[in-house]
C-alpha positions as CSV (number, residue, x, y, z in Angstrom):
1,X,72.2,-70.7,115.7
2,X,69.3,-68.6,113.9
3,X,69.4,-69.3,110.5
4,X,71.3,-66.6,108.4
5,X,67.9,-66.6,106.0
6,X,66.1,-65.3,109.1
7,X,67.7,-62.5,109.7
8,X,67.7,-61.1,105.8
9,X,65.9,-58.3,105.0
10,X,61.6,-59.0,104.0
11,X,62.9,-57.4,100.3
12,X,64.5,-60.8,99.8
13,X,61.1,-62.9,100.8
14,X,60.4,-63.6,97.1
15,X,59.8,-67.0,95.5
16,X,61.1,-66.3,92.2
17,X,64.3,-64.9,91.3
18,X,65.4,-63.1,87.8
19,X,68.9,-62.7,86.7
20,X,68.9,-59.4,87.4
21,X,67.4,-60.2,91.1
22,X,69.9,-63.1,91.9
23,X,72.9,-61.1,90.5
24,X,71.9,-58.6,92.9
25,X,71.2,-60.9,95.8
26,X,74.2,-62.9,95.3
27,X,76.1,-59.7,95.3
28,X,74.9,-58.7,98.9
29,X,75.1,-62.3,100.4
30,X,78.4,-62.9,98.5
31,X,81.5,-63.9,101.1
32,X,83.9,-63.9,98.3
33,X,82.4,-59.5,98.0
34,X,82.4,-59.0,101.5
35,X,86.3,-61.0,102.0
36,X,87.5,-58.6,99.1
37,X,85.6,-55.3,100.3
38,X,86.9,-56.0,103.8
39,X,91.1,-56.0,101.8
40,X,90.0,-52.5,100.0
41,X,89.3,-51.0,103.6
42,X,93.0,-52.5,104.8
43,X,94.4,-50.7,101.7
44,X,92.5,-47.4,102.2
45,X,94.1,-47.8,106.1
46,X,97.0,-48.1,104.9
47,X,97.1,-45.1,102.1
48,X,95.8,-43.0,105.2
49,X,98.7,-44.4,107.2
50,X,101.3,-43.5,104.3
51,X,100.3,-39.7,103.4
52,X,100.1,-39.0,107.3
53,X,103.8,-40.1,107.4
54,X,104.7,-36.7,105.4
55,X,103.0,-34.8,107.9
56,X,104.2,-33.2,111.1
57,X,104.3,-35.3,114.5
58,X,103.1,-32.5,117.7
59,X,102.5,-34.3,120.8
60,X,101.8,-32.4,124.5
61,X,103.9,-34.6,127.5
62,X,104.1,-33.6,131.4
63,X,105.4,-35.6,134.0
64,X,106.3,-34.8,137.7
65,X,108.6,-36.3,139.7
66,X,109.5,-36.6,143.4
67,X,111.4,-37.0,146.1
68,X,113.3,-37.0,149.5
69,X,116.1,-34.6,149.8
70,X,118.3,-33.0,152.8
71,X,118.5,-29.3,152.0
72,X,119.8,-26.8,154.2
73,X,116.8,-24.3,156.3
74,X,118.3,-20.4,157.4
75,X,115.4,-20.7,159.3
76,X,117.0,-23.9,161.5
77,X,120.6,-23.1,160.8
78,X,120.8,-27.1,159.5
79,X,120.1,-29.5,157.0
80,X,116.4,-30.9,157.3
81,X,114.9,-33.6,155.6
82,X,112.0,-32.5,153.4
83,X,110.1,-33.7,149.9
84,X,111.0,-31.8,146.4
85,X,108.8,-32.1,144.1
86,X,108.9,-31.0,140.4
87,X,105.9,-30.8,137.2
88,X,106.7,-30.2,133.9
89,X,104.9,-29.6,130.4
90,X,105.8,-29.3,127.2
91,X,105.2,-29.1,123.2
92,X,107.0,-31.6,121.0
93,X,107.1,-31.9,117.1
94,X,109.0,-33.0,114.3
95,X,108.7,-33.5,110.3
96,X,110.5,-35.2,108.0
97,X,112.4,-32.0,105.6
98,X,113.4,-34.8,103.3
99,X,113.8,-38.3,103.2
100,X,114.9,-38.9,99.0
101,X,111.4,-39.3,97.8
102,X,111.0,-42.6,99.6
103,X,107.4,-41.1,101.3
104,X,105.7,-39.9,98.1
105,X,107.3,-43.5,96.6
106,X,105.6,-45.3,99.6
107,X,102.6,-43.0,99.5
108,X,102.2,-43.9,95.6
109,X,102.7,-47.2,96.3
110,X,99.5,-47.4,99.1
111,X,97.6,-45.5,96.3
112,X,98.2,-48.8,93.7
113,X,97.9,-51.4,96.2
114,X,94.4,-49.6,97.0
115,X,93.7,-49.8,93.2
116,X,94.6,-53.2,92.9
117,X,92.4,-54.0,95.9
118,X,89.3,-52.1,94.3
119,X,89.9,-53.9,90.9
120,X,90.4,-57.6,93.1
121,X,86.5,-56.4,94.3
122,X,85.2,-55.2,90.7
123,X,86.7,-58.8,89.5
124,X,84.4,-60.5,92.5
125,X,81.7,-58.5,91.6
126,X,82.0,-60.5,87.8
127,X,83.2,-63.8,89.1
128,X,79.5,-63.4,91.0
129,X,77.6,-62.4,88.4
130,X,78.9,-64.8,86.0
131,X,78.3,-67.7,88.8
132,X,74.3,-66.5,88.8
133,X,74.3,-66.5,85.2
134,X,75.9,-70.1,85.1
135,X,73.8,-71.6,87.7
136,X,70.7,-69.7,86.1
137,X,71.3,-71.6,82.9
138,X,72.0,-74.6,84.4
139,X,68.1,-74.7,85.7
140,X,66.7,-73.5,82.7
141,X,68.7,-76.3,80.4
142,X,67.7,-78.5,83.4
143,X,63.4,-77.5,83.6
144,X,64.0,-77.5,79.2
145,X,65.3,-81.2,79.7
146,X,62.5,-82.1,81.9
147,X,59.4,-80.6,79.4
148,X,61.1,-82.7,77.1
149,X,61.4,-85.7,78.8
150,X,57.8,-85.5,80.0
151,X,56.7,-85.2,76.6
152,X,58.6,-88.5,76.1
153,X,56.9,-89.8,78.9
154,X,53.2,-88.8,77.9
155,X,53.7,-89.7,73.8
156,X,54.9,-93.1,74.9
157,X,51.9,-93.6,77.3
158,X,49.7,-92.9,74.6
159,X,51.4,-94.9,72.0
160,X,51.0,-97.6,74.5
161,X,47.1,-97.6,74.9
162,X,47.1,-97.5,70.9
163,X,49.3,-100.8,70.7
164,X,46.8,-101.9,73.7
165,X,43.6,-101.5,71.6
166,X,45.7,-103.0,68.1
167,X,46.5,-106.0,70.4
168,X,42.9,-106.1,71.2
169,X,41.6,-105.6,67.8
170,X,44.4,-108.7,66.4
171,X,46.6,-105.7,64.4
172,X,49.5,-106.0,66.6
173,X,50.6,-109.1,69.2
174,X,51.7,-108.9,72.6
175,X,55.0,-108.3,72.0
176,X,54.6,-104.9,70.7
177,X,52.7,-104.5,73.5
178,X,55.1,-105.8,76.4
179,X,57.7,-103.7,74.2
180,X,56.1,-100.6,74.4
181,X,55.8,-101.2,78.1
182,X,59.3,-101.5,78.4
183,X,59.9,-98.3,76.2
184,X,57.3,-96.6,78.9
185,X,59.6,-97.7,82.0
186,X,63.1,-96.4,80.0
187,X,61.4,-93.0,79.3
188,X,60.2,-92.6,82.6
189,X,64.0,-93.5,84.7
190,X,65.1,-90.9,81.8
191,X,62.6,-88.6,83.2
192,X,63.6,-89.0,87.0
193,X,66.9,-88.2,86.2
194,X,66.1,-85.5,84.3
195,X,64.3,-84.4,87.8
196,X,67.3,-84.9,89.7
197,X,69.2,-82.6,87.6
198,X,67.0,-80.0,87.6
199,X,66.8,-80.1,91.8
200,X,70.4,-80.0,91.8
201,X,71.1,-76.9,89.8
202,X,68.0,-75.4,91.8
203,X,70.2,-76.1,94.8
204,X,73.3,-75.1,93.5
205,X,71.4,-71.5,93.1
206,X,69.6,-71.6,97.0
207,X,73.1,-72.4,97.6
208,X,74.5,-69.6,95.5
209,X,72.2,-67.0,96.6
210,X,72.2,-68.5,100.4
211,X,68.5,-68.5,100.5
212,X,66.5,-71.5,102.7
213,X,66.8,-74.9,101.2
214,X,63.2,-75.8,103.2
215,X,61.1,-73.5,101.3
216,X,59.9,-73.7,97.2
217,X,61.9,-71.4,94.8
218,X,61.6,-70.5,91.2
219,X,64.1,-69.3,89.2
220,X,63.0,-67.6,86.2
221,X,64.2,-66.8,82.4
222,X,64.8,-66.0,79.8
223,X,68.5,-65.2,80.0
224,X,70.0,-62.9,77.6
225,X,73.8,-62.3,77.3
226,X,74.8,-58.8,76.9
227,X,75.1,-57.7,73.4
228,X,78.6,-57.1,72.6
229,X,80.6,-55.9,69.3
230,X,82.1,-59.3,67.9
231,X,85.0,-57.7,66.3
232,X,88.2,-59.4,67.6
233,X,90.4,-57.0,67.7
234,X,87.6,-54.2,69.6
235,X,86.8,-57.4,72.0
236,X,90.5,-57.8,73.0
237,X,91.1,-54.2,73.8
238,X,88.1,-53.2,75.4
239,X,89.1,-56.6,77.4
240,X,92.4,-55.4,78.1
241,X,91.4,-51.7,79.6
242,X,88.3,-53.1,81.2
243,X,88.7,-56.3,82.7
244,X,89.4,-55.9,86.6
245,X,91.4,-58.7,87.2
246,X,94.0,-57.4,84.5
247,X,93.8,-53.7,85.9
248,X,94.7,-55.1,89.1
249,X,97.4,-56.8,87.8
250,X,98.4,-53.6,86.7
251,X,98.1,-51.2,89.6
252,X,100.3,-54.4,91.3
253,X,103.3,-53.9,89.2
254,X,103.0,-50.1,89.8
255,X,103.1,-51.0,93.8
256,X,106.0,-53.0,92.7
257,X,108.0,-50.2,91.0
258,X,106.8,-47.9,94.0
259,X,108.3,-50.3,96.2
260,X,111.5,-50.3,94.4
261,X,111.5,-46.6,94.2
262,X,111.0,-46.2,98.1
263,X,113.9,-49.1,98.5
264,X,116.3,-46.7,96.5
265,X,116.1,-43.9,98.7
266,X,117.1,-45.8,102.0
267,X,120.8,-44.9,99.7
268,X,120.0,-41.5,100.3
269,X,120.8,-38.5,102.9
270,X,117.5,-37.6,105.2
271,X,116.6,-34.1,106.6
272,X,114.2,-34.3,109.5
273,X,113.2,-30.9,111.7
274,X,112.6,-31.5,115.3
275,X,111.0,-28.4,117.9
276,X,109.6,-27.9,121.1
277,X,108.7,-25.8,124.0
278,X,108.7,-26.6,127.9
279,X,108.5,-25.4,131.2
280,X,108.9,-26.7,134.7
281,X,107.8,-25.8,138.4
282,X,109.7,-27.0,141.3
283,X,107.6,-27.2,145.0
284,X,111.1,-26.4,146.6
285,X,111.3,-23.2,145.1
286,X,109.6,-20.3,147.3
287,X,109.8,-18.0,143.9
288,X,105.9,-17.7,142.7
289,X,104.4,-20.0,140.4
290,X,104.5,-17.7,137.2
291,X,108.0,-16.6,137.6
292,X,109.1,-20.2,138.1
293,X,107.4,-21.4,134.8
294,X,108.7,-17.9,133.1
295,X,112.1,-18.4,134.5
296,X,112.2,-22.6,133.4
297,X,110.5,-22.4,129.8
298,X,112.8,-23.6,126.8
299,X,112.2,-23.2,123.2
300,X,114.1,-25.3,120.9
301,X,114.3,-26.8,117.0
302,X,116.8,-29.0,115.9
303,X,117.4,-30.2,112.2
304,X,119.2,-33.7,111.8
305,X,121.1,-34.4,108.7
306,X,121.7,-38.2,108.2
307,X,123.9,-40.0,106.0
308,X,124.1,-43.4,105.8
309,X,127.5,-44.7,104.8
310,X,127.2,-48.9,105.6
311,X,124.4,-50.6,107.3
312,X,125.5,-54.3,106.7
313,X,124.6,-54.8,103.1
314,X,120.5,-53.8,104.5
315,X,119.5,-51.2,102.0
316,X,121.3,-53.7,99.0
317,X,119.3,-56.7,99.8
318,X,115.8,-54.1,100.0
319,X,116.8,-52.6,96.6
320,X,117.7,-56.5,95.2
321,X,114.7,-57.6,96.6
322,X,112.1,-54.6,95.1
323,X,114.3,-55.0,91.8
324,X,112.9,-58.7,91.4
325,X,109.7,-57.8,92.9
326,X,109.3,-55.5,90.1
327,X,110.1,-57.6,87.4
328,X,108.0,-60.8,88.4
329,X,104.7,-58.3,88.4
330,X,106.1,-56.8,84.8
331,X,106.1,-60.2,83.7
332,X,103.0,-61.5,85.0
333,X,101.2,-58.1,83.8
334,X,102.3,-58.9,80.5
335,X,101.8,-62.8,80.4
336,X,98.0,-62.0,81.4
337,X,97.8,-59.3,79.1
338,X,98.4,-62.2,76.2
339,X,96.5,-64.8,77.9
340,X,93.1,-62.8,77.8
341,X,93.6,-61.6,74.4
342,X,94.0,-65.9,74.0
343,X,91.0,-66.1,76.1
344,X,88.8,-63.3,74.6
345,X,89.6,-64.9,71.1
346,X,88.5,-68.6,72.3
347,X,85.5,-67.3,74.0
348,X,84.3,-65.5,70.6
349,X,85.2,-68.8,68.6
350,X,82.9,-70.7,71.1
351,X,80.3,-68.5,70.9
352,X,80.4,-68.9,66.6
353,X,80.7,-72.6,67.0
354,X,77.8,-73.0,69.5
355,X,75.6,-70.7,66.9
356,X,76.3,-72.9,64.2
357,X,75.6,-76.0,66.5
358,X,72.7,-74.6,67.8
359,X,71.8,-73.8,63.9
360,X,72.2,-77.9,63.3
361,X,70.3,-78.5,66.2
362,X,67.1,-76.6,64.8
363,X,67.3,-78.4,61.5
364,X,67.8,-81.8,63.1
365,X,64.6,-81.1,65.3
366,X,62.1,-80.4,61.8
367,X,63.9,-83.2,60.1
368,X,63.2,-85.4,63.3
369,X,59.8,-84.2,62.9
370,X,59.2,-84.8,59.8
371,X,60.6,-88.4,59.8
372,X,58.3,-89.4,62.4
373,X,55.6,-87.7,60.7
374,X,56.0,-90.1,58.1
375,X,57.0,-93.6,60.2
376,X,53.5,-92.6,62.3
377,X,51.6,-92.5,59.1
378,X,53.3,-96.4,58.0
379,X,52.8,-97.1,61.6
380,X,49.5,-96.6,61.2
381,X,48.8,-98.5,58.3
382,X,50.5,-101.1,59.5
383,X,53.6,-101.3,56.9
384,X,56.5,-99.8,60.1
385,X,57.4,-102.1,62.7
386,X,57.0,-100.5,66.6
387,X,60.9,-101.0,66.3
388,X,61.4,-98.1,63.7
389,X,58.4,-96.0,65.5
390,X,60.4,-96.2,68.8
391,X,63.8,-95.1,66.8
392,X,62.2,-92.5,65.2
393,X,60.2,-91.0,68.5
394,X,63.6,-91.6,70.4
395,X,65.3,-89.5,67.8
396,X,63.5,-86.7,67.9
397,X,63.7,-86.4,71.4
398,X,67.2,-86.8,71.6
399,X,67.4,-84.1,68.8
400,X,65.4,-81.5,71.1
401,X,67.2,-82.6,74.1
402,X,70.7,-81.3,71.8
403,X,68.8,-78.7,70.8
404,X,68.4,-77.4,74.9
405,X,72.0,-78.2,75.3
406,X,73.4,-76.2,71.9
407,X,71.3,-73.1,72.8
408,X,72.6,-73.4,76.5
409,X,76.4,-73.6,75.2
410,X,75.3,-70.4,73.1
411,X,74.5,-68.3,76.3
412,X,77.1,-69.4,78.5
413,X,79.7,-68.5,75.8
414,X,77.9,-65.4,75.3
415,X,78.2,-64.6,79.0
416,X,81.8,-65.7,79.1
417,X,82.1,-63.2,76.3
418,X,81.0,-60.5,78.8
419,X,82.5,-61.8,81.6
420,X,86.2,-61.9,79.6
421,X,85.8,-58.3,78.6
422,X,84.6,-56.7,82.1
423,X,81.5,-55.9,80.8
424,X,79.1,-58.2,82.8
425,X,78.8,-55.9,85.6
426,X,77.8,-51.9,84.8
């Protein structure tokens, strides 16, 4: 099998991707996209299927027929054997004169479930872009734990050539040194799993975005959530009229009530207006062909009034059935409805709390700093034990390592933010 990488496009033979290039990427290799856009082309088959029922039904048949009859011949003064023969031809149509509204309730109906299907895409298109987004922050808090880790990893190899030459010199003993050592080894496991992370969220976006896993990509930042207004109260409504998922929800519990509608009028009486023309030629007949079709053609229209008076309880159990159909979609319309006004106000607390964390997180970093500022300076005179160097180092990196992981938290609830409201994707 050729691999589905080969046959892309050359405009997607690039090394490093963007947000703005993955979100577009992922949206063209997406199956989720191409599953939903495949359900808005069964819905628009259907609307076209529904409004053509309230048009008129023409059709042209013929048919012949034959056979072997005894007829009697003046010319023999008996009956003779001989074949009869007939064609025939003729225009047939109909319309429905009234059917108590049940095709403009099933046509409206094929116009919300077509609405719900297009919403069920725009909701994809989202659940994509906010997948990018995620997995995009993922590698960058991943690469930002690395730098830091590697930084560990260098500052601890150089700490341990200055214990080297103390031991050397008789300002420090061996043990510092071996300790130091061991400190070296810890940082650099950290680092390799630090590593490891970062490949896996780089895989989790080739996987994403379908791209080779063989070949080298980069994936690039900064990210930067959209801006939104952080008024609660403007968040949940623009979430409520925006957000496809819910407008879906929506045009389902119209399709409901359309349902319902077009159950109802089964109760009522339909009109339907049938016509036609035809015309026959028989081979027996020695009259000329154009008499014979003059003399056979029929013209005809017929208009059927039906009532219906029982049809085993049918119509009842439709109309019961469209009747809780309805309600279950009012119900879960209006259970979403409060559940992403919940949502949209968790989302904005988050984003506060990870803004304040991410606030702590600075400050720890300078005080980290500034501590081992001054535990280098007794270090170096000799006054701090390696012990309280090591905390203090191992502090600060930890501090920086938050740090990543707070301003992370703050971007991801950011994009959540957008991705609650419907405003992640123009």
């Amino acid at each position: 099998m050729i691999a589905l990488w080969l046959l892309l496009p050359a405009a997607w033979a690039q090394q490093s991707w963007d947000l703005e290039a993955a979100t577009t990427r992922a949206l063209a290799v997406g199956v989720d996209l191409e599953a939903a856009a495949l359900a808005v082309a069964d819905r628009q088959a259907t609307l076209l299927a529904r409004r053509g029922a309230a048009l008129p039904d023409l059709s042209l048949r013929a048919g012949s027929t034959g056979s072997l009859g005894r007829t009697w011949s003046e010319e023999l003064a008996a009956n003779v054997t001989q074949p009869v023969g007939s064609v025939s031809a003729g225009l047939y149509g109909s319309v429905p004169l009234a059917r108590g509204g049940q095709i403009r309730a099933q046509r409206h109906q094929a116009e919300a479930w077509l609405e719900a299907a297009q919403a069920d895409l725009d909701q994809a298109r989202h659940d994509i872009a906010w997948a990018v987004a995620d997995g995009l922050l993922a590698v960058d808090q991943a690469a930002a734990q690395v730098e830091i880790r590697r930084a560990a990893v260098t500052s601890a190899l150089a700490l341990e050539e200055r214990i080297a030459a103390y031991v050397e010199n008789g300002a420090r003993t061996a043990a510092d040194l071996h300790q130091q050592r061991a400190t070296v080894a810890s940082a650099r496991a950290t680092l390799a799993q630090a590593e490891q992370s970062l490949r896996d969220a780089e895989l989790g976006m080739v996987r994403l975005l379908r791209l080779d896993p063989l070949q080298a990509w980069r994936f690039a930042g900064p990210l930067q959530a959209p801006a939104l207004p952080e008024d609660p109260a403007a968040l949940v409504d623009r979430a409520l009229v925006s957000r496809p998922g819910l407008l879906g929800l929506s045009e389902q519990a119209d399709a409901a009530f359309q349902g319902w509608r077009s159950a109802r009028a089964g109760r009522r009486p339909q009109l339907d207006l049938s016509v036609g023309t035809s015309t026959s030629l028989i081979t027996s007949n020695d009259a000329a062909v154009d008499e014979q079709l003059a003399d056979q053609a029929r013209a005809w229209a017929t208009v059927d009034l039906t009532v219906p008076l029982f049809d085993g309880h049918a119509t009842r159990a439709e109309v019961e059935a469209a009747t809780a159909a309805q309600r279950s979609a009012a119900l879960t319309l209006e259970d979403q409805r409060e559940e992403v006004a919940v949502h949209v106000q968790q989302v904005l607390a988050e984003l506060e709390s990870a803004r304040a964390t991410e606030q702590a997180t600075t400050e720890g970093v300078a005080a980290a700093e500034a501590a081992l500022a001054v535990v280098e300076e007794r270090f170096a005179a000799g006054i701090a034990s390696l012990v309280e160097l090591t905390d203090a180092r191992e502090a600060l990196t930890e501090a920086r390592a938050q740090g990543v992981v707070a301003r992370t938290d703050r971007l991801r609830a950011g994009f959540t933010l957008a991705w609650a409201t419907g405003a992640l994707v123009p």
